[in-house]
C-alpha positions as CSV (number, residue, x, y, z in Angstrom):
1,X,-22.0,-177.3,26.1
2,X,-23.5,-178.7,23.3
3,X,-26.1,-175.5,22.8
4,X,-22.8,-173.3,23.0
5,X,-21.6,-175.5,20.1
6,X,-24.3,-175.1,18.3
7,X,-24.9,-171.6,19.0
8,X,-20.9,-171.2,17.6
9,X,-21.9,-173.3,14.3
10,X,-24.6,-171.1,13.4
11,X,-22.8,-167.7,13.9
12,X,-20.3,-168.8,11.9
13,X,-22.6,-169.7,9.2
14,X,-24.7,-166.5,9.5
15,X,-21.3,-164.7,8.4
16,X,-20.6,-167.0,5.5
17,X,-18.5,-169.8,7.1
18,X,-18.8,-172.8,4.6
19,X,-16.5,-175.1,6.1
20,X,-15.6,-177.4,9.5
21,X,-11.9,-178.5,10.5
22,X,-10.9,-181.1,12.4
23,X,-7.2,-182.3,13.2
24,X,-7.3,-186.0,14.6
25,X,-4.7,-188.5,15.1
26,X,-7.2,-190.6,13.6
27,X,-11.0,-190.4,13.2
28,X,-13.2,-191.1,16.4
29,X,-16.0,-193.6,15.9
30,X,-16.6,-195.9,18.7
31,X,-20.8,-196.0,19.7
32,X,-21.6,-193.5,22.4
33,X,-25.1,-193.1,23.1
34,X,-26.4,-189.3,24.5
35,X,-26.7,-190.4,27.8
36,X,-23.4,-191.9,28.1
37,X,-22.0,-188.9,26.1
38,X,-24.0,-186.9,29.0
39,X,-22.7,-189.2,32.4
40,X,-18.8,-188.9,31.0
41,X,-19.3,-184.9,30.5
42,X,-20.7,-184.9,34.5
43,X,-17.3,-186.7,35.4
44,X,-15.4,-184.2,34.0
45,X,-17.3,-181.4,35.0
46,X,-16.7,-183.0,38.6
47,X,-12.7,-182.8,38.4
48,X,-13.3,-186.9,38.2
49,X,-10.9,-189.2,36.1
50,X,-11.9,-190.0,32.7
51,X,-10.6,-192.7,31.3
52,X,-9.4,-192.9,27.5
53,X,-11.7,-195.1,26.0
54,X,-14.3,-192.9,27.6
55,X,-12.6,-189.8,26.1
56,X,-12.7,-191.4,22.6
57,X,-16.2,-192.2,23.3
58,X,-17.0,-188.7,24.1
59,X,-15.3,-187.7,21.2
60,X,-16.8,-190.1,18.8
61,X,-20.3,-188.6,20.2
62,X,-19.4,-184.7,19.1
63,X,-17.7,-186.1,15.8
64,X,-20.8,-187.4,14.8
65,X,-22.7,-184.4,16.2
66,X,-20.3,-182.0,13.9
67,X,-21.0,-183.6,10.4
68,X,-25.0,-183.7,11.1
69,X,-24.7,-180.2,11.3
70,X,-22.2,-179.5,8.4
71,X,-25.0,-181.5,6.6
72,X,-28.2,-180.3,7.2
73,X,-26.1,-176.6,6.7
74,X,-24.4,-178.0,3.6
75,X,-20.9,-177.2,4.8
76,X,-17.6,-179.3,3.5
77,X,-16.4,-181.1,6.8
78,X,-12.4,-181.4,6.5
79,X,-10.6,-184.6,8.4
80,X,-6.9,-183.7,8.6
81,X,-5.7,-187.1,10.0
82,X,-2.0,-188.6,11.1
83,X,0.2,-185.9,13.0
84,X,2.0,-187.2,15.9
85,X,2.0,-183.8,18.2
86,X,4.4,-182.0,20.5
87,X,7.2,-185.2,20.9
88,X,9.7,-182.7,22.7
89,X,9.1,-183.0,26.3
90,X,11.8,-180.5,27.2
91,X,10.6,-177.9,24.8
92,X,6.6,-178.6,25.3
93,X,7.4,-178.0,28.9
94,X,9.4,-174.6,28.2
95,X,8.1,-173.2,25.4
96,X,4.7,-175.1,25.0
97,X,2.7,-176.7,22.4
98,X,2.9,-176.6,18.7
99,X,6.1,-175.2,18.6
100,X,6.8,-177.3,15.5
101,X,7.8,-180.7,17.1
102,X,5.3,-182.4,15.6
103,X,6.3,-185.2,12.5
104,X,4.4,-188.1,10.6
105,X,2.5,-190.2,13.1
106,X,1.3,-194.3,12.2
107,X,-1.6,-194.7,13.3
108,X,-4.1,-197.0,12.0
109,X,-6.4,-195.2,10.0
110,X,-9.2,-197.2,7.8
111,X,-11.9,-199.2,10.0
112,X,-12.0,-195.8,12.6
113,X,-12.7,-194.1,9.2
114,X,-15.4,-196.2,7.4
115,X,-16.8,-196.5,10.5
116,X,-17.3,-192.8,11.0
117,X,-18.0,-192.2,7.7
118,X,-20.9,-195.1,7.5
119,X,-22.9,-193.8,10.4
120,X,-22.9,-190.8,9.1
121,X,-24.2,-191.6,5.7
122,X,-26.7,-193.9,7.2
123,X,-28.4,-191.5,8.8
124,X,-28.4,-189.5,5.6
125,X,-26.0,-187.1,7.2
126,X,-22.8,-187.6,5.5
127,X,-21.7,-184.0,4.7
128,X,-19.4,-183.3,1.7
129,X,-16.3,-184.4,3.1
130,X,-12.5,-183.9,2.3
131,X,-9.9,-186.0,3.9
132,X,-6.2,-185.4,4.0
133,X,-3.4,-188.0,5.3
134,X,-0.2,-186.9,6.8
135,X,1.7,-190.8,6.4
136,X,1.9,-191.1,2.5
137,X,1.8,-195.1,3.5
138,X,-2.2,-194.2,3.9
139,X,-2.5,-192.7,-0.3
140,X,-4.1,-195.4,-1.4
141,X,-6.1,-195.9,2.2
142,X,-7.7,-192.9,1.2
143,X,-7.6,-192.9,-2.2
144,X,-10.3,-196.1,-1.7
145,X,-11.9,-195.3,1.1
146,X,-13.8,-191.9,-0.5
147,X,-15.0,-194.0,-3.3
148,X,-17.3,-196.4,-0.7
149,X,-19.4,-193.1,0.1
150,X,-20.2,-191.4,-3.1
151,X,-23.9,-190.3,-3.7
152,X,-24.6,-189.0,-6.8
153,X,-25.8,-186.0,-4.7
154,X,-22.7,-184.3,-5.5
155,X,-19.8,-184.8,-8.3
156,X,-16.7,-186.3,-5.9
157,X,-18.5,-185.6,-2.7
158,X,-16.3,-187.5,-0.7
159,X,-12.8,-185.5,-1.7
160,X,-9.2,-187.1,-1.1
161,X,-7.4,-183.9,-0.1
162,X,-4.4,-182.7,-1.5
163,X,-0.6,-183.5,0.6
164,X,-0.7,-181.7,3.5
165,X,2.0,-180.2,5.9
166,X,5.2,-182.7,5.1
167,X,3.4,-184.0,2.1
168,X,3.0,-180.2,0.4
169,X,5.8,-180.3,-1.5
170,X,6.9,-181.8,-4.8
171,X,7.1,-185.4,-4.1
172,X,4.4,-185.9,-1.6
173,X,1.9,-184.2,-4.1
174,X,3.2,-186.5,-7.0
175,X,2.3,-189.2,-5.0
176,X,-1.1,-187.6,-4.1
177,X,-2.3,-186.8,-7.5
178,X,-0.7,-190.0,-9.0
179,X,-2.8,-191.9,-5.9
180,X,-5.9,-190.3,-6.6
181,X,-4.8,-190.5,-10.9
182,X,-4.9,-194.6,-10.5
183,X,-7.7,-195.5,-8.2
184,X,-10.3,-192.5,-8.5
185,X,-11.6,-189.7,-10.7
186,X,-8.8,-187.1,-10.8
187,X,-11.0,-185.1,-12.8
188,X,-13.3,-184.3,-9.7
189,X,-10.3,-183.3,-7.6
190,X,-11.0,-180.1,-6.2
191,X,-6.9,-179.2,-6.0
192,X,-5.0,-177.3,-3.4
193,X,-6.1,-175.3,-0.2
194,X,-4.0,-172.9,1.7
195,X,-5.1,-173.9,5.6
196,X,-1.9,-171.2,6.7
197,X,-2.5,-167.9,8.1
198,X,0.4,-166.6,6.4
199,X,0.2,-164.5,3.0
200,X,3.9,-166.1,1.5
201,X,1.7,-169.5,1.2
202,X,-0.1,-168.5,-1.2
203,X,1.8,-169.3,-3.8
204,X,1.7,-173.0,-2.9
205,X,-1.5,-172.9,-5.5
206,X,1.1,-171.8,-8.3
207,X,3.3,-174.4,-7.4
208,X,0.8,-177.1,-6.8
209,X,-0.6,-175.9,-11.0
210,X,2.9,-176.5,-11.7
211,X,3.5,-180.2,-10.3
212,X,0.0,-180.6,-12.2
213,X,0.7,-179.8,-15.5
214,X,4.1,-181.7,-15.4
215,X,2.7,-184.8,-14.7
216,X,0.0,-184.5,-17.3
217,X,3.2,-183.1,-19.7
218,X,4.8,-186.2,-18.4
219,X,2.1,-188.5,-19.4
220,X,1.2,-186.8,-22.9
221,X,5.0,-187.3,-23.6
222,X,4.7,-191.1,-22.6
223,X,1.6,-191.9,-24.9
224,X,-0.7,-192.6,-21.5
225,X,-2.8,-189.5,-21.9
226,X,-3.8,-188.1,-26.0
227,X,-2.4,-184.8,-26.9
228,X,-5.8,-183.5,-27.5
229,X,-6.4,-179.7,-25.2
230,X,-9.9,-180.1,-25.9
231,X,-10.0,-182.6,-23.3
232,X,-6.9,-182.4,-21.0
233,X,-7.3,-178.1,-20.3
234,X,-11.4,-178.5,-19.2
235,X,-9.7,-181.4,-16.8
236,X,-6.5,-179.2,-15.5
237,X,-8.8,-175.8,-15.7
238,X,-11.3,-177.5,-13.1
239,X,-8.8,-179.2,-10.8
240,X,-6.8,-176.0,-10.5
241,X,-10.3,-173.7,-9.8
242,X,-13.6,-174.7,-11.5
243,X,-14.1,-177.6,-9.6
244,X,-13.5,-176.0,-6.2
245,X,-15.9,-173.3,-6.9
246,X,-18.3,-175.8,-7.8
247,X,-17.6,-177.8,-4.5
248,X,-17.8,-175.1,-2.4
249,X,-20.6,-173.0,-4.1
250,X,-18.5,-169.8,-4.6
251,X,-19.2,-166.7,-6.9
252,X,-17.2,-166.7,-10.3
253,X,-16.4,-164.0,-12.5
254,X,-17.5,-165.4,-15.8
Protein backbone atom coordinates (compact mmCIF):
# COMPACT_ATOMS: atom_id res chain seq x y z
CA UNK A 1 0.00 0.00 0.00
CA UNK A 2 2.63 2.16 0.70
CA UNK A 3 4.39 1.71 -3.10
CA UNK A 4 0.71 2.51 -4.38
CA UNK A 5 1.11 5.71 -2.37
CA UNK A 6 4.02 6.49 -3.56
CA UNK A 7 3.43 5.53 -6.95
CA UNK A 8 0.09 8.22 -6.60
CA UNK A 9 2.54 11.01 -5.21
CA UNK A 10 4.78 10.87 -8.06
CA UNK A 11 2.12 10.90 -10.81
CA UNK A 12 0.75 13.68 -9.40
CA UNK A 13 3.92 15.52 -9.43
CA UNK A 14 4.90 14.43 -12.98
CA UNK A 15 1.65 16.53 -14.00
CA UNK A 16 2.52 19.55 -12.00
CA UNK A 17 0.79 18.88 -8.63
CA UNK A 18 2.71 21.16 -6.04
CA UNK A 19 0.72 20.64 -3.17
CA UNK A 20 -0.52 17.80 -0.31
CA UNK A 21 -3.97 18.07 1.78
CA UNK A 22 -4.79 16.78 4.72
CA UNK A 23 -8.08 17.19 6.84
CA UNK A 24 -7.49 16.02 10.58
CA UNK A 25 -9.37 16.49 13.63
CA UNK A 26 -6.04 17.12 14.90
CA UNK A 27 -2.52 16.29 13.72
CA UNK A 28 -1.34 12.49 14.29
CA UNK A 29 2.07 12.13 16.00
CA UNK A 30 2.31 9.38 18.34
CA UNK A 31 5.81 7.02 17.64
CA UNK A 32 5.08 4.19 15.32
CA UNK A 33 7.98 2.27 14.14
CA UNK A 34 7.72 0.47 10.34
CA UNK A 35 7.26 -2.70 11.78
CA UNK A 36 4.54 -1.86 14.00
CA UNK A 37 3.13 0.38 11.24
CA UNK A 38 3.45 -3.12 9.13
CA UNK A 39 1.82 -5.75 12.12
CA UNK A 40 -1.40 -3.12 12.55
CA UNK A 41 -1.83 -3.00 8.54
CA UNK A 42 -1.78 -7.25 8.63
CA UNK A 43 -4.65 -6.89 11.27
CA UNK A 44 -6.63 -5.00 9.18
CA UNK A 45 -5.99 -6.63 6.15
CA UNK A 46 -7.20 -9.88 8.24
CA UNK A 47 -10.83 -8.27 9.00
CA UNK A 48 -9.20 -8.15 12.73
CA UNK A 49 -10.10 -5.33 15.35
CA UNK A 50 -7.88 -2.43 15.43
CA UNK A 51 -7.98 -0.61 18.23
CA UNK A 52 -7.84 3.44 18.19
CA UNK A 53 -4.70 4.07 19.60
CA UNK A 54 -3.37 1.68 17.06
CA UNK A 55 -5.27 3.59 14.31
CA UNK A 56 -3.65 6.84 15.38
CA UNK A 57 -0.48 5.01 15.50
CA UNK A 58 -0.87 3.94 11.93
CA UNK A 59 -1.80 7.18 11.04
CA UNK A 60 0.96 9.06 12.74
CA UNK A 61 3.34 6.52 10.60
CA UNK A 62 1.78 7.71 6.98
CA UNK A 63 1.61 11.39 8.31
CA UNK A 64 5.14 11.34 8.77
CA UNK A 65 5.64 9.35 5.52
CA UNK A 66 3.58 12.20 3.56
CA UNK A 67 5.76 15.36 4.54
CA UNK A 68 9.13 13.35 3.73
CA UNK A 69 7.95 13.18 0.43
CA UNK A 70 6.37 16.68 -0.01
CA UNK A 71 9.95 17.52 1.05
CA UNK A 72 12.37 15.83 -0.76
CA UNK A 73 9.67 16.90 -3.93
CA UNK A 74 9.44 20.45 -2.49
CA UNK A 75 5.69 20.43 -2.29
CA UNK A 76 3.63 22.82 0.41
CA UNK A 77 1.96 20.14 2.80
CA UNK A 78 -1.45 21.84 4.00
CA UNK A 79 -2.92 20.78 7.71
CA UNK A 80 -6.55 21.75 7.75
CA UNK A 81 -7.20 20.87 11.46
CA UNK A 82 -10.52 21.13 13.91
CA UNK A 83 -13.81 20.00 12.08
CA UNK A 84 -16.08 17.88 14.07
CA UNK A 85 -17.69 15.67 11.07
CA UNK A 86 -21.03 14.24 10.12
CA UNK A 87 -22.93 14.87 13.99
CA UNK A 88 -26.44 13.91 12.36
CA UNK A 89 -26.93 10.39 12.89
CA UNK A 90 -30.30 10.31 11.23
CA UNK A 91 -29.16 12.13 8.21
CA UNK A 92 -25.45 10.33 7.93
CA UNK A 93 -27.49 7.23 8.01
CA UNK A 94 -30.00 8.36 5.08
CA UNK A 95 -28.27 10.59 3.13
CA UNK A 96 -24.61 9.84 4.16
CA UNK A 97 -21.53 11.69 4.91
CA UNK A 98 -20.57 15.28 4.42
CA UNK A 99 -23.81 16.34 3.79
CA UNK A 100 -22.94 19.58 5.63
CA UNK A 101 -23.46 18.52 9.29
CA UNK A 102 -20.23 19.17 10.20
CA UNK A 103 -19.42 22.47 12.81
CA UNK A 104 -16.32 23.73 14.87
CA UNK A 105 -14.86 20.85 16.77
CA UNK A 106 -12.39 21.46 20.35
CA UNK A 107 -9.96 19.42 20.13
CA UNK A 108 -6.64 19.92 21.62
CA UNK A 109 -4.46 20.95 19.10
CA UNK A 110 -0.69 22.14 20.14
CA UNK A 111 1.61 19.27 21.62
CA UNK A 112 -0.01 16.63 18.63
CA UNK A 113 1.30 19.58 16.41
CA UNK A 114 4.86 20.45 17.66
CA UNK A 115 5.24 17.01 17.92
CA UNK A 116 4.54 16.27 14.29
CA UNK A 117 6.03 19.21 13.16
CA UNK A 118 9.55 18.45 15.26
CA UNK A 119 10.11 15.01 13.89
CA UNK A 120 9.79 16.17 10.83
CA UNK A 121 12.17 18.95 10.94
CA UNK A 122 14.58 16.81 12.73
CA UNK A 123 15.05 14.61 10.19
CA UNK A 124 15.56 17.57 7.88
CA UNK A 125 12.22 16.80 6.28
CA UNK A 126 9.92 19.54 7.40
CA UNK A 127 8.26 20.50 4.07
CA UNK A 128 6.90 24.06 3.62
CA UNK A 129 3.91 23.80 5.59
CA UNK A 130 0.58 25.78 5.86
CA UNK A 131 -1.71 25.26 8.72
CA UNK A 132 -5.34 26.38 8.96
CA UNK A 133 -7.58 26.11 12.30
CA UNK A 134 -11.27 25.74 12.15
CA UNK A 135 -11.86 26.85 16.35
CA UNK A 136 -10.75 30.64 16.29
CA UNK A 137 -9.91 29.84 20.24
CA UNK A 138 -6.61 28.03 18.45
CA UNK A 139 -5.38 31.90 16.45
CA UNK A 140 -2.93 32.43 18.52
CA UNK A 141 -2.07 28.36 18.93
CA UNK A 142 -1.07 28.73 15.52
CA UNK A 143 -0.09 31.99 15.20
CA UNK A 144 2.97 30.72 17.69
CA UNK A 145 3.41 27.47 16.87
CA UNK A 146 4.76 28.26 12.92
CA UNK A 147 7.28 30.61 14.36
CA UNK A 148 9.19 27.42 16.44
CA UNK A 149 9.95 25.93 12.83
CA UNK A 150 11.24 28.62 10.61
CA UNK A 151 14.54 27.84 8.60
CA UNK A 152 15.80 30.53 6.89
CA UNK A 153 15.40 28.04 3.93
CA UNK A 154 12.41 29.80 2.95
CA UNK A 155 10.83 33.37 3.77
CA UNK A 156 7.63 32.19 6.20
CA UNK A 157 8.06 28.54 5.45
CA UNK A 158 5.87 27.49 8.07
CA UNK A 159 2.51 29.50 6.88
CA UNK A 160 -0.51 30.25 9.35
CA UNK A 161 -3.35 29.73 6.84
CA UNK A 162 -5.94 32.01 6.14
CA UNK A 163 -9.92 31.38 8.08
CA UNK A 164 -11.18 28.54 6.73
CA UNK A 165 -14.73 27.13 6.20
CA UNK A 166 -16.74 29.00 9.24
CA UNK A 167 -13.84 31.33 9.72
CA UNK A 168 -13.98 32.66 5.80
CA UNK A 169 -15.85 35.39 6.26
CA UNK A 170 -15.45 38.84 7.60
CA UNK A 171 -14.93 38.42 11.24
CA UNK A 172 -13.15 35.16 11.33
CA UNK A 173 -10.46 36.66 8.78
CA UNK A 174 -10.19 39.87 11.00
CA UNK A 175 -9.25 37.78 13.66
CA UNK A 176 -6.86 35.77 11.40
CA UNK A 177 -4.91 38.57 9.97
CA UNK A 178 -5.06 40.57 13.20
CA UNK A 179 -3.62 37.01 14.96
CA UNK A 180 -1.01 36.58 12.58
CA UNK A 181 -0.59 41.02 12.50
CA UNK A 182 0.40 40.75 16.48
CA UNK A 183 2.48 37.64 16.93
CA UNK A 184 4.24 36.99 13.38
CA UNK A 185 5.34 38.50 10.18
CA UNK A 186 2.11 39.48 8.27
CA UNK A 187 4.23 40.61 5.58
CA UNK A 188 5.17 36.91 4.70
CA UNK A 189 1.52 35.82 4.69
CA UNK A 190 0.87 34.20 1.54
CA UNK A 191 -3.17 35.32 1.67
CA UNK A 192 -6.18 33.44 0.65
CA UNK A 193 -6.75 30.04 -1.23
CA UNK A 194 -9.93 28.85 -2.81
CA UNK A 195 -9.87 24.84 -1.66
CA UNK A 196 -13.78 24.79 -3.39
CA UNK A 197 -14.56 23.18 -6.47
CA UNK A 198 -17.08 25.68 -7.31
CA UNK A 199 -16.35 28.80 -9.78
CA UNK A 200 -18.79 31.39 -7.46
CA UNK A 201 -15.85 31.10 -4.76
CA UNK A 202 -13.74 32.78 -6.47
CA UNK A 203 -14.39 35.80 -5.52
CA UNK A 204 -13.62 35.04 -1.86
CA UNK A 205 -9.93 36.44 -3.07
CA UNK A 206 -11.69 39.93 -3.82
CA UNK A 207 -13.33 39.94 -0.67
CA UNK A 208 -10.54 38.61 1.44
CA UNK A 209 -8.17 42.07 -0.59
CA UNK A 210 -11.07 43.90 0.77
CA UNK A 211 -11.06 42.92 4.64
CA UNK A 212 -7.19 43.48 3.91
CA UNK A 213 -6.98 46.87 2.93
CA UNK A 214 -9.63 47.97 5.57
CA UNK A 215 -7.78 46.92 8.33
CA UNK A 216 -4.52 48.50 7.07
CA UNK A 217 -7.06 51.78 6.29
CA UNK A 218 -8.14 51.17 9.78
CA UNK A 219 -4.71 51.26 11.17
CA UNK A 220 -3.31 54.25 8.96
CA UNK A 221 -6.40 56.14 10.25
CA UNK A 222 -5.41 55.21 13.96
CA UNK A 223 -1.69 56.44 13.72
CA UNK A 224 -0.46 52.48 14.31
CA UNK A 225 0.74 52.01 10.72
CA UNK A 226 2.62 55.46 8.68
CA UNK A 227 0.76 56.69 5.74
CA UNK A 228 3.66 56.13 3.56
CA UNK A 229 2.48 53.62 0.01
CA UNK A 230 6.06 53.14 -0.49
CA UNK A 231 5.99 50.76 2.23
CA UNK A 232 2.35 49.60 2.99
CA UNK A 233 1.43 48.67 -1.16
CA UNK A 234 4.82 46.23 -1.62
CA UNK A 235 3.35 44.62 1.92
CA UNK A 236 -0.55 44.44 0.69
CA UNK A 237 0.73 43.73 -3.16
CA UNK A 238 2.66 40.53 -1.85
CA UNK A 239 0.05 39.19 0.66
CA UNK A 240 -2.68 39.52 -1.94
CA UNK A 241 -0.34 37.61 -4.89
CA UNK A 242 3.49 38.11 -4.93
CA UNK A 243 4.13 36.24 -1.94
CA UNK A 244 2.01 33.20 -2.95
CA UNK A 245 3.75 33.02 -6.28
CA UNK A 246 6.93 33.14 -4.48
CA UNK A 247 5.77 30.33 -2.02
CA UNK A 248 4.57 28.19 -4.45
CA UNK A 249 7.08 28.84 -7.33
CA UNK A 250 4.50 29.82 -9.92
CA UNK A 251 5.02 31.72 -13.39
CA UNK A 252 4.27 35.58 -13.33
CA UNK A 253 3.52 37.86 -16.00
CA UNK A 254 5.96 40.58 -15.28
Amino acid sequence: MIAALKSRHDFFHSLGGRLSDHGLESCHAEDCTESEATAIYQKAILDQEISPAEQIRYASHLMRLFGQWDAEKGWTKQLHLGALRNNNTRLFRSVGPDLGCDSIGDFPQARALSRYLDSLDRQGSLPKTIIYNLNPADNYVIATMIGNFQDGSQAGKIQFGSGWWFLDQKEGMEWQINALSSLGLLSRFVGMLTDSRSFLSYPRHEYFRRILCNLMGQEVERGELPNDPSLLDPMIRGICYQNAANYFGLEMDP
